[in-house]
SERO-4910 file (N, C-alpha, C, O; in steps of 0.05 Angstrom, whole numbers):
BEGIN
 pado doro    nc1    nc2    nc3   cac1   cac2   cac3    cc1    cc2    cc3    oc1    oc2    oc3
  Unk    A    -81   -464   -368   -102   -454   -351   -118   -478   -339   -119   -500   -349
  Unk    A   -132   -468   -310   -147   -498   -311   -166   -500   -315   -182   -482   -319
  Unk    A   -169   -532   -316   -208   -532   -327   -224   -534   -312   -247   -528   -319
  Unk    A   -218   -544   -281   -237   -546   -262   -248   -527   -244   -233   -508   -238
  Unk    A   -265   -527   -236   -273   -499   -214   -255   -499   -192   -248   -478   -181
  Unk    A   -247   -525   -184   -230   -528   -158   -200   -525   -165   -181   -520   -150
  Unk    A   -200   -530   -189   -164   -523   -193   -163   -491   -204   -144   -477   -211
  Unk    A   -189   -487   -202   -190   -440   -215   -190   -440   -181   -175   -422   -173
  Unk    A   -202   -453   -159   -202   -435   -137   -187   -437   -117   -190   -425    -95
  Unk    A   -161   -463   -127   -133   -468   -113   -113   -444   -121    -99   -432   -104
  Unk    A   -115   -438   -153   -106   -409   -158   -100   -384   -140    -82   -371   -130
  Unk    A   -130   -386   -143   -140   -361   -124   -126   -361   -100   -114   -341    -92
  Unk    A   -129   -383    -88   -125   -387    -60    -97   -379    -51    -90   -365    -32
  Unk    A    -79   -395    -71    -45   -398    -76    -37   -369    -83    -14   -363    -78
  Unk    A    -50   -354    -92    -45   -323   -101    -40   -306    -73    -21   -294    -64
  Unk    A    -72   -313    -62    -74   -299    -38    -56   -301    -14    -50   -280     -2
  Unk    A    -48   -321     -6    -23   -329      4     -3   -325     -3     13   -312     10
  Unk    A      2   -335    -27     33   -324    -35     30   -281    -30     47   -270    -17
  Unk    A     13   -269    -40      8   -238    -25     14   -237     -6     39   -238     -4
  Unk    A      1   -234     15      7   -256     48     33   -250     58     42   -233     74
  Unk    A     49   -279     37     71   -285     57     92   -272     42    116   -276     49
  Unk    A     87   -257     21    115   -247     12    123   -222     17    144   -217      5
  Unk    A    114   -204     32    131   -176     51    139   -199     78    163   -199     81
  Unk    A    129   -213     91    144   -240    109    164   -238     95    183   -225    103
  Unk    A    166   -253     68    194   -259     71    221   -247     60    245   -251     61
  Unk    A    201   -227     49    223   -201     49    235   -184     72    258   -175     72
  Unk    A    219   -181     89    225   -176    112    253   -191    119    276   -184    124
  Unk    A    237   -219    118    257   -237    140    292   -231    120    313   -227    132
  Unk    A    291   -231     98    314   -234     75    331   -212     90    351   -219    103
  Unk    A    323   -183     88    331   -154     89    339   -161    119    363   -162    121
  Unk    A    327   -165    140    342   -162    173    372   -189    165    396   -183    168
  Unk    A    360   -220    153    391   -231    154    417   -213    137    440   -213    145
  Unk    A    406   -197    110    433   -185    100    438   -169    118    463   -169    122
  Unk    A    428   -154    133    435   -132    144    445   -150    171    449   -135    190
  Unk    A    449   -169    175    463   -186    195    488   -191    197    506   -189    213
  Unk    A    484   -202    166    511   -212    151    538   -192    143    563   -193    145
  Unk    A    518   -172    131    535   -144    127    545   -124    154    567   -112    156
  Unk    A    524   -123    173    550   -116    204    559   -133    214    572   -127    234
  Unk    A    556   -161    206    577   -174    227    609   -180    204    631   -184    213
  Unk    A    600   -179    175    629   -173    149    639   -143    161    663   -139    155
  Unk    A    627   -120    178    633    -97    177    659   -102    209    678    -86    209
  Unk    A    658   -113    223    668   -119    241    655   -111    272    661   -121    293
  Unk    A    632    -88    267    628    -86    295    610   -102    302    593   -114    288
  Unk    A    616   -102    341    603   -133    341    576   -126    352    555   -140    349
  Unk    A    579    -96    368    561    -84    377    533    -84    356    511    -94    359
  Unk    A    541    -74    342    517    -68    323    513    -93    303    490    -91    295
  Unk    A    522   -110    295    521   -140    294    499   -154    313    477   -162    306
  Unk    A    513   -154    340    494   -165    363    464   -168    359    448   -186    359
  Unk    A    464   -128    356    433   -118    349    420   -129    326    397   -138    331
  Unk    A    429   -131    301    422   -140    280    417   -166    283    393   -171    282
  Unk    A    431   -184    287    429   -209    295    404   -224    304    391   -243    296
  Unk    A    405   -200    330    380   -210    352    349   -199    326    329   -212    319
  Unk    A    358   -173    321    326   -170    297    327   -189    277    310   -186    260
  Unk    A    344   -211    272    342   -226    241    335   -247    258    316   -259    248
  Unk    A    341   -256    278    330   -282    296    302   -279    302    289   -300    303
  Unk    A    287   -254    308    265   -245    308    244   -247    286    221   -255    286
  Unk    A    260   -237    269    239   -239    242    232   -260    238    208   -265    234
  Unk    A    260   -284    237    265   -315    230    234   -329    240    217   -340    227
  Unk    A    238   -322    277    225   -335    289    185   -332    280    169   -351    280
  Unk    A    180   -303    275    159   -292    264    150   -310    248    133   -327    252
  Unk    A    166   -306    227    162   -323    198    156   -359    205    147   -378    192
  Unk    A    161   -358    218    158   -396    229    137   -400    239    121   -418    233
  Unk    A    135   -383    255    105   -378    274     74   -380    254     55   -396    255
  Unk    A     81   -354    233     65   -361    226     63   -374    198     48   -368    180
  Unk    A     85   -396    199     79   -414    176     92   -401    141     84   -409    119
  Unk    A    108   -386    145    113   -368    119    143   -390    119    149   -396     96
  Unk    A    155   -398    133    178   -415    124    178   -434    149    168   -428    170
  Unk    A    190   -457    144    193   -485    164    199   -478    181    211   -457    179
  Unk    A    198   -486    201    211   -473    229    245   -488    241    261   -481    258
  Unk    A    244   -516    215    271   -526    210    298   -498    201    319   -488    209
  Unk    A    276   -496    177    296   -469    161    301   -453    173    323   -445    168
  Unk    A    287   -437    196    289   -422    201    315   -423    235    334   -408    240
  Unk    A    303   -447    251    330   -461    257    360   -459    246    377   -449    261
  Unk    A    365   -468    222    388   -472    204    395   -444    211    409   -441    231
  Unk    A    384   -414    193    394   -400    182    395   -384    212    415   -370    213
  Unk    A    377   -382    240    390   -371    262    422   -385    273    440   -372    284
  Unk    A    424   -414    266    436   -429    272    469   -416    260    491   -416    270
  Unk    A    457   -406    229    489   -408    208    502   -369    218    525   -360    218
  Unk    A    471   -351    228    474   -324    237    496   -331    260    519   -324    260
  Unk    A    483   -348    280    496   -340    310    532   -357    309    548   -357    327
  Unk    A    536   -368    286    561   -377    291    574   -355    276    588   -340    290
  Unk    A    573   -351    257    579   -325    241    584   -303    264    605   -289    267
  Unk    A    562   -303    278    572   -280    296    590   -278    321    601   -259    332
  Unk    A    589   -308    329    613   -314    349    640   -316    334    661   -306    341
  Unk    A    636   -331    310    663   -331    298    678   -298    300    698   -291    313
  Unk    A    660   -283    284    672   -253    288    675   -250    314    698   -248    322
  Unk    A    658   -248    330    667   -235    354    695   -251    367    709   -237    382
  Unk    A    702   -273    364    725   -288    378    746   -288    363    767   -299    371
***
């Protein structure tokens, strides 16, 4: 536990945030499987769509600071090849 008033109200603080940002990044988790899983399903149509909502969320989540905007780079980056690979 801590002993200081300022390390009880970094707690606090770190609680409230982590509340915050964690439907963010559940969110963002649920649109990439559901990316991953129609573009493993083969259609590209409905892939496309998914895609474009998991690049969306990605971009959200960056915006406002709930994940790097590096990471969030990467993982649109590892979606959209994934999804050309299938489609070609």
């Amino acid at each position: 536990m801590a002993n200081t008033k300022s390390a009880l109200k970094a707690i606090r603080v770190s609680e409230r945030r982590r509340r915050r940002n964690q439907p963010i990044r559940s969110s963002v988790k649920t649109a990439v499987r559901k990316a991953v899983t129609s573009i493993g399903a083969g259609n590209v149509e409905t892939a496309q769509q998914a895609v474009v909502n998991a690049v969306s969320q990605l971009d959200k989540a960056a915006t406002k600071g709930v994940i790097h905007w590096r990471n969030a780079a990467r993982r649109k980056s590892r979606l959209m090849r994934r999804l050309n690979k299938a489609a070609g």
